[in-house]
N, C-alpha and C positions, 0 to 999 in steps of 0.2 A: 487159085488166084488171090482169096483176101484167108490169106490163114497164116499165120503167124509159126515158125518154129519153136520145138519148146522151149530153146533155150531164152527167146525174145518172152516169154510169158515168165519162167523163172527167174526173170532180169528184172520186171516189172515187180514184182510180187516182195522182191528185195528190195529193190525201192522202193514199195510200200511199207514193209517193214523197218525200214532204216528211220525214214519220215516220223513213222508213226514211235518208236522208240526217242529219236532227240527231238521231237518235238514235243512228246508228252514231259519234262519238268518243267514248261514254260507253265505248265496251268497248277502248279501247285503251291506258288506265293514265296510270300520270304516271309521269315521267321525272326524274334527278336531275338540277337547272339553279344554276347559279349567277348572281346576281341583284346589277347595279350601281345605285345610287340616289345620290342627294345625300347627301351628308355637313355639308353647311353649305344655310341657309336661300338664301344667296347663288349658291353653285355651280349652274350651270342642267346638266341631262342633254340633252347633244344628240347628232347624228349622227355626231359627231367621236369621241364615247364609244367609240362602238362599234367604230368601225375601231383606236378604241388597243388594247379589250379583244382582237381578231383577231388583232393585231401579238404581244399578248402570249403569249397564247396558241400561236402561232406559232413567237416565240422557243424555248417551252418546250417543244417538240416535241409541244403536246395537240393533236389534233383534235376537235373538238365537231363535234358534229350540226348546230346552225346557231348564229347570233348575231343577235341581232333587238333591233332601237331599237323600243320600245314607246312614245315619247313622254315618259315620267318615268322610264323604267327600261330598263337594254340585261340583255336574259340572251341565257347560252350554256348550252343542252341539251347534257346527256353521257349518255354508253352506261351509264357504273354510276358508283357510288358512290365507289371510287379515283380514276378521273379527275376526277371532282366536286371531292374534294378537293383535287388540284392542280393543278389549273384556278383553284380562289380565291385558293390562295397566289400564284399566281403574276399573277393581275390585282391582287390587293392592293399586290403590289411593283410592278408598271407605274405603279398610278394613285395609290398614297398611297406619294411617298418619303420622308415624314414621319410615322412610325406616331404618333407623340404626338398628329399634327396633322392627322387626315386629312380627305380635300376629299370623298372618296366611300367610302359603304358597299356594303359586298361581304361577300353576305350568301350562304348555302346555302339553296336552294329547290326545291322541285318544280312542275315545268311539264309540261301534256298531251304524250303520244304522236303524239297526232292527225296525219295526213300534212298536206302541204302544200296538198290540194288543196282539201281538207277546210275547212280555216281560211281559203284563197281562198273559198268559197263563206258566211263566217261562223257555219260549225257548228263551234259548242264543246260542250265536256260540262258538265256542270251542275259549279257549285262543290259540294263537300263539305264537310260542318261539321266540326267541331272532333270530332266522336264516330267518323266513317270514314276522314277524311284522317290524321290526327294533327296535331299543331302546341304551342302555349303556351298555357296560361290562368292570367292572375296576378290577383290581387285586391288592390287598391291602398286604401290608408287615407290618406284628406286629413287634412291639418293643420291645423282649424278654428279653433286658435286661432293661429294666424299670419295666418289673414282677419279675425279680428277686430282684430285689433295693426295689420294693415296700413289696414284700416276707419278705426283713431283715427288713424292717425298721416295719411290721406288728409282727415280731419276737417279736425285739424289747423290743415293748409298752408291749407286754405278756411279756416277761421275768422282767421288771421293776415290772409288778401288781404281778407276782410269786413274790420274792423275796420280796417285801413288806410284803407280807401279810402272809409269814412266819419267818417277821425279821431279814434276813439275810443283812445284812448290807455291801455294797460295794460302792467303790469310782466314781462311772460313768458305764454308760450305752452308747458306739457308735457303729455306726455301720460303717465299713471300707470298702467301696467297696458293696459285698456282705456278708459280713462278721460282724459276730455282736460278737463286742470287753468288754469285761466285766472285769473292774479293780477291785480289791483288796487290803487291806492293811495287811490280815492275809491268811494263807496257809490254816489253818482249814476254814473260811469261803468258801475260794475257794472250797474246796474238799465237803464243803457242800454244795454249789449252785450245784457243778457237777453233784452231785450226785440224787439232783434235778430235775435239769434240764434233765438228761441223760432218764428219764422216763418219764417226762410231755411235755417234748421238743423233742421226738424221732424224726422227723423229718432234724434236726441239730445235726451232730457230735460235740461235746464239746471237745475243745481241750485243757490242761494247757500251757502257754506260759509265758514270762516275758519280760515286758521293761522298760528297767531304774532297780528303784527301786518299781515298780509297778509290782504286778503279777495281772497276766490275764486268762482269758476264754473265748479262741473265739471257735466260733460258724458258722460252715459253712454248707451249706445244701447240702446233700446227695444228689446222682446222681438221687434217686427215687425222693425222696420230689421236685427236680428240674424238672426231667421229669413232673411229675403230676402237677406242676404250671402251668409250661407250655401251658400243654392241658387242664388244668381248665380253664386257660386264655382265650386262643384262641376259645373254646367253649361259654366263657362271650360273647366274641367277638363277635359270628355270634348269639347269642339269642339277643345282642342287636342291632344290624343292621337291625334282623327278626323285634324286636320291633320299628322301624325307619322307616323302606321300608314299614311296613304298612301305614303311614300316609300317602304317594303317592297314595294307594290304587291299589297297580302295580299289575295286574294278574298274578300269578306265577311265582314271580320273584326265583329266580336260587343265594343262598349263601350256596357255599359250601368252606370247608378246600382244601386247596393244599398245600402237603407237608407239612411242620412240624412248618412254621410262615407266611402261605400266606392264604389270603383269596379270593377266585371269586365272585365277586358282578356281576346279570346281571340283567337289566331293560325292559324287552321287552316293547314296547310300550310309552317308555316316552321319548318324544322330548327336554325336555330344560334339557342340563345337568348341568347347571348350580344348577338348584335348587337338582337335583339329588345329586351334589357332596355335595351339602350344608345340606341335609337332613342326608346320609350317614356319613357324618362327624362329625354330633353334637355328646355331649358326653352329659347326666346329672347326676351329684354328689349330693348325700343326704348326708347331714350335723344334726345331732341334736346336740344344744350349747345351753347353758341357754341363755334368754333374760333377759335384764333390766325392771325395771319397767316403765322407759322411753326414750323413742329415741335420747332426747338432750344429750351428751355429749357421746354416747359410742362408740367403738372402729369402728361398723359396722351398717349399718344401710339397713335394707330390706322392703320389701312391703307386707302387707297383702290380700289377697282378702278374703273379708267377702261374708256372706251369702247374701247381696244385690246385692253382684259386685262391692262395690267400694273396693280402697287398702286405706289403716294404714300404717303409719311406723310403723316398729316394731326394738328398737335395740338389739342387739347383745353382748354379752362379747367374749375376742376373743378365747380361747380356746374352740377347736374344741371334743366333747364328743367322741362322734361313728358316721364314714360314713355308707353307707351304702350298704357298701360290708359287714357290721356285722350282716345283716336285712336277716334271714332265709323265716321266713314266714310272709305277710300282709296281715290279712283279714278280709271282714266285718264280723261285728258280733253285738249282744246287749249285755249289763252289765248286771249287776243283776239287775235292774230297767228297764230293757226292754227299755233301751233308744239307738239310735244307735251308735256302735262306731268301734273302730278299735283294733283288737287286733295283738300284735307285738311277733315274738320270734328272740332274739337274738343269736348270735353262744355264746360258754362260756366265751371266750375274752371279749364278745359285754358286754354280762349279769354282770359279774366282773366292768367295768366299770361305766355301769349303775346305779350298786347297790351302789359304792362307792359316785359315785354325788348326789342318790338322798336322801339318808342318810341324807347328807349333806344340802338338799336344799328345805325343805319340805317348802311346802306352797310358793315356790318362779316358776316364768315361765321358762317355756323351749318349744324351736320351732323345729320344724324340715324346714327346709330348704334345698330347690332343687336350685342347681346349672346350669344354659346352657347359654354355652357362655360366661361366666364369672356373667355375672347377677344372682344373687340372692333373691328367692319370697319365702316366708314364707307358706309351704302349712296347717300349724299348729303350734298354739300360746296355750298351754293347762298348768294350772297349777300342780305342782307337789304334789300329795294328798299322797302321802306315799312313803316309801321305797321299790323299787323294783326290781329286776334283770331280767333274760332272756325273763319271758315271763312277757306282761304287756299290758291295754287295754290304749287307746287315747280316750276317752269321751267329748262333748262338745255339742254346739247346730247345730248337724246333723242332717240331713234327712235319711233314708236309702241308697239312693242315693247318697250322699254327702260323705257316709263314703265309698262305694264300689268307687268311684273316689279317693279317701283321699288310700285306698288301693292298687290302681293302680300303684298312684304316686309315694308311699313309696319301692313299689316291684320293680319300674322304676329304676335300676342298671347304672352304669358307665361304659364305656368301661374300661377293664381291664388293657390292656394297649394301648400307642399311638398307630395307624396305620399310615401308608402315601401311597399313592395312588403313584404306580409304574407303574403301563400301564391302558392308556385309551382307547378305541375303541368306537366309534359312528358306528353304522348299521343304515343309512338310511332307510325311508319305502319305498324309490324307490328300491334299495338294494330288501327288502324284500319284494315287489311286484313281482320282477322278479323271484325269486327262487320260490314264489308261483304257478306263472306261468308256470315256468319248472314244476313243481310237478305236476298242475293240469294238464299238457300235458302228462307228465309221465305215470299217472294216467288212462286217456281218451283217447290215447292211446294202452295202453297195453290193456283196457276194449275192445274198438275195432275190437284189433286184434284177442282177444280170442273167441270175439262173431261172428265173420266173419268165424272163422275155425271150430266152434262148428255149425253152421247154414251153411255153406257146406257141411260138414263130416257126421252130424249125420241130418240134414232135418228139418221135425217140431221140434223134439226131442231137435236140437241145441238150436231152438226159445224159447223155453220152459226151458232150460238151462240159456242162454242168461238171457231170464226174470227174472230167480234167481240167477242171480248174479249180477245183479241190485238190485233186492229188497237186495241183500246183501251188497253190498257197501252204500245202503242208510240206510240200520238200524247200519250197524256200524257209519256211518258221526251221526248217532240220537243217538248214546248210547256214544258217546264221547263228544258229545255236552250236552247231558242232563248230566256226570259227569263232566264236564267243568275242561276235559282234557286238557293239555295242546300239540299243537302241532307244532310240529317241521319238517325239511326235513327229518331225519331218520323215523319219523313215515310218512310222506309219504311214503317212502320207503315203510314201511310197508306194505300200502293200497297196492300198486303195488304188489307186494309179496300174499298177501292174495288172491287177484285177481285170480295170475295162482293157488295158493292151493284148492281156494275154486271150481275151474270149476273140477278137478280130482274126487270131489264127484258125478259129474253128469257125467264122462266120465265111474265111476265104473260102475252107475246105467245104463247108455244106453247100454255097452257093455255087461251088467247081461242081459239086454234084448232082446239082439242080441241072446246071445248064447242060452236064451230058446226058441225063435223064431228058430234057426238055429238046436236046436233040436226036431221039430216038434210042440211045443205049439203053442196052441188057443191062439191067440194076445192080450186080456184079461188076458188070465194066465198069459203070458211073462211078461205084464207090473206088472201083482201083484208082482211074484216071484221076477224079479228084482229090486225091489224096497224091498222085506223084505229079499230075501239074500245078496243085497247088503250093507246092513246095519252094520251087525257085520265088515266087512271088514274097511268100512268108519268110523266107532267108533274107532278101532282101531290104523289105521292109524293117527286119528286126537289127540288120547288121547298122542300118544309117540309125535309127533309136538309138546302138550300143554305143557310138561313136559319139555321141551326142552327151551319153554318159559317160563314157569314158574319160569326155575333156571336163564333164563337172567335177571326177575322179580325185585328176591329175590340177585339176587349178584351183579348185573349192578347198573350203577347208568348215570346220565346226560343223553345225545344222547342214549345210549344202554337200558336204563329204557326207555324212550320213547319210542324207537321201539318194547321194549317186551311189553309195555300196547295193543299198536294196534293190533301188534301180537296176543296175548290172547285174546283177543275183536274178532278178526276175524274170528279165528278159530270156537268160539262160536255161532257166526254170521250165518256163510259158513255152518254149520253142520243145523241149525234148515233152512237158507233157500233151503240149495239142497235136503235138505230130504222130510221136510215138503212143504214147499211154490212150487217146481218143481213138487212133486206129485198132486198137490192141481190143478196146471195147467193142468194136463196130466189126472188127474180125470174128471175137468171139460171137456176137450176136450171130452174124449173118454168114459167115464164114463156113458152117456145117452144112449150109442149105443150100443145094446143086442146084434146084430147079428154082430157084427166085425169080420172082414175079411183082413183087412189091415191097417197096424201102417205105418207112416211117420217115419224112422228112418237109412233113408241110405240104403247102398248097405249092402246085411247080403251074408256075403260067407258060402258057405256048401264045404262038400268034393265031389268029383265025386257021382254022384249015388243017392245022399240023396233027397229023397221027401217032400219038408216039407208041415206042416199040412195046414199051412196059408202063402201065400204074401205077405211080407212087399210091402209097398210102396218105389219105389226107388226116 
């Protein structure tokens, strides 16, 4: 009746094992690491990285712990905190001999303890928030009115290509403020461009005005077309910061909107904010402008990186074609020759442009050119083989490789508009050492207290409870660790919380087992019956919890998403170990013993009179 198959005890035992494997790198700390990344959109992180960062290191008589190509990032783990710091200096001077100029950032970071074996197996510890690791948290202010100034002045350039290229002939094109001023010298013209514009330009109310002897058409943007820059903007904003904070390699760093022109940057885990602020900060601007056929005498002059690695000059003429806020899509792809390349689609503004230059300029070059920091590198020098508009491929002598890089690049967007950094906050890891320690007290505990009142109250029963609520808190630390959750003090909280929820599934079941014990059942029957009528109870109870979290899931966000992940993790947890894993115990105990006579489960009260069939043990 209470005996368990053995594939139900091999199942368990693996679960045990799994727990006990990702849970164990949460207890081995992080280590001070110093952390190489790109310094330029262009510079690629490869294998070569590393062996320079070895070499250097080397030179300078440091020993690290190891050195590892991470794919976008090489770090080397040290013993402490002095060698940390010259270990950076001295990669900084291997890899940037140009501090003005540099090609890669070298940054100070903290990396797990975990052994090697550990990380061969893919157990990691869970990320930590910005409240236990320590790290940065900056709060950014956009510049909404340079979206809007950028807004008219993008108007603009469309309404000049409109009215060209249906003839309408007018005395200047400016734009006042936000306001884009359109002179005339005939009334019919005006009421023609109006009427133009008032459908191709919906966006911009068109207004007739007059000054002087000049009539006008200005153009100001609607409350809608103004909202919607706005939040177009501010959304550029945080996909390019996402595309920036990755080169840190920050584990779940936190960019979210506040309010309606503010951004939250937070860093967990990265010590130097210096490079932090520097990283955050970069902007890069895609430019495509014709080139010369040679670098001497023209207005700009840029650098190439060829297929070897060395740079070219390349110059420049100075009119600027299309940025590449006009770049819809960039993606690799082959031509009709099966050779690699890149194919481009422009917005209609972008395509209009395009097709007018290259009309123009067949058989002559044209570059695309990425901007950071002011510096400019030619990511592409391709000649102009025809006339073409919005969509159009980039061919040359690519690898496959080369042109999914070359697509990168070209998708690599500008901040939309300025930001400036209005509040800074540094969290020490001493900081977040200590709230860890609250937590893991918090934690250990309230684990304590629950197992000390459950191993009074209820006897073996408790022990046997105890036991699964252990194996439950160690499968959730395992299943937050292997989705390399992010943790924070509210999701400790959590853990706490889960704790007392999860022990009520074992108080349903002991007290189902009392009452069929207190109603005369064989102590066999009792522990079956309380265990399959206690079931629907416990289901029910945990399903209305889950739903409860589920909509903190789906509507919260920061701290309160945190707490609902562990939450729902737990509840999950708490149901397979009190049901399963606590019978598994109470089977093995009791389960080889045919002639039982007495369960361990506390004092069982009857009413006056009642004989029952079997004695518990008190």
């Amino acid at each position: 009746m209470n005996r368990y198959p053995l594939w139900k005890y091999a199942m368990l035992v693996v679960a045990l094992l799994i727990g006990l494997i990702y849970t164990l790198p949460n207890f081995f700390g992080e280590a001070p690491a110093v952390q190489v990344s790109s310094g330029k959109v262009t510079v690629k992180i490869t294998s070569d990285v590393s062996s320079r960062v070895e070499k250097a290191l080397a030179d300078a008589g440091l020993k690290p712990d190891f050195v590892h190509f991470e794919g976008t990032s090489v770090r080397a783990r040290f013993a402490d905190t002095d060698t940390q710091i010259k270990g950076k200096d001295a990669i900084a001077k291997a890899l940037n001999p140009d501090p003005a100029n540099p090609s890669y950032i070298v940054a100070l970071n903290l990396v797990s303890r975990s052994p090697t074996w550990l990380a061969n197996l893919h157990a990691f510890p869970m990320y930590l928030g910005l409240d236990l690791r320590g790290g940065v948290h900056f709060l950014m202010q956009v510049d909404m009115k340079s979206v809007l100034t950028k807004k008219a002045d993008t108007v603009a350039g469309d309404v000049r290509a409109m009215l060209r290229d249906k003839n309408i002939r007018h005395a200047g094109i400016n734009r006042d403020g936000n306001l884009v001023v359109i002179n005339f010298r005939e009334a019919a013209l005006r009421e023609q461009a109006q009427g133009l514009l008032r459908d191709k330009v919906a966006e911009m109310q068109w207004t007739p005005s007059q000054s002087g002897e000049d009539l006008q058409l200005v153009g100001a943007l609607t409350p809608v077309a103004t909202t919607a820059a706005q939040e177009n903007a501010l959304k550029q904003n945080i996909t390019t910061l996402h595309n920036r904070v990755n080169e840190l390699a920050v584990s779940e760093p936190v960019i979210q909107q506040q309010g309606l022109d503010r951004i939250i940057v937070q860093l967990p885990g990265v010590q130097d904010t210096a490079k932090a602020k520097d990283i955050i900060g970069r902007t890069a601007t895609l430019q495509f402008r014709l080139a010369t056929e040679s670098p001497d005498g023209a207005p700009e002059v840029v650098m190439e990186r060829k297929r070897d690695g060395s740079m070219v000059p390349v110059g420049l003429k100075r009119d600027v074609l299309i940025t590449g806020d006009r770049v819809q899509t960039a993606t690799a792809q082959f031509d009709q020759n099966q050779r690699p390349a890149v194919g481009l689609r422009l917005d209609d503004a972008g395509g209009r442009v395009m097709k007018a230059v290259t009309r123009e300029n067949i058989n002559k070059p044209m570059a695309i050119v990425l901007y950071e920091k002011g510096k400019g590198e030619a990511i592409s020098v391709a000649n102009i083989n025809g006339e073409f508009g919005s969509d159009f491929q980039i061919t040359g002598n690519f690898t496959a490789e080369q042109t999914a890089d070359l697509a990168l690049l070209t998708r690599a967007g500008s901040l939309a508009a300025p930001m400036e950094i209005i509040e800074e906050r540094t969290i020490g890891p001493t900081l977040g050492a200590e709230n860890i320690a609250k937590g893991f007290n918090s934690v250990l505990w309230g684990f304590v207290a629950v197992a000390a009142f459950m191993c009074i109250y209820y006897m073996l029963f408790g022990v046997f409870s105890s036991l699964a609520l252990a194996f439950n808190l160690l499968l959730l630390v395992a299943v937050l660790s292997m989705m390399q959750a992010t943790l924070s003090l509210p999701g400790m909280a959590a853990i706490a919380l889960v704790l007392g929820m999860a022990i009520d599934s074992n108080v349903l079941i002991n007290e189902r087992v009392r009452e069929e014990l207190r109603a005369g059942a064989a102590p066999q029957t009792a522990i079956f019956a309380g265990y399959e009528r206690a079931f629907a109870t416990i289901l029910d109870s945990n399903v209305t919890t889950l739903i409860a979290g589920i909509a903190l899931l789906a509507f919260g966000s920061g701290p309160v998403k945190g707490f609902a992940v562990v939450h729902c993790l737990g509840i999950l947890t708490s149901m397979f170990s009190s049901v399963v894993f606590s019978r598994g115990l109470v089977n093995l105990w009791y389960g080889r013993q045919k002639k039982l006579k007495s369960v361990s489960i506390g004092t069982v009260w009857r009413p006056d009179g009642d004989t029952p069939a079997a004695t518990p043990e008190a």
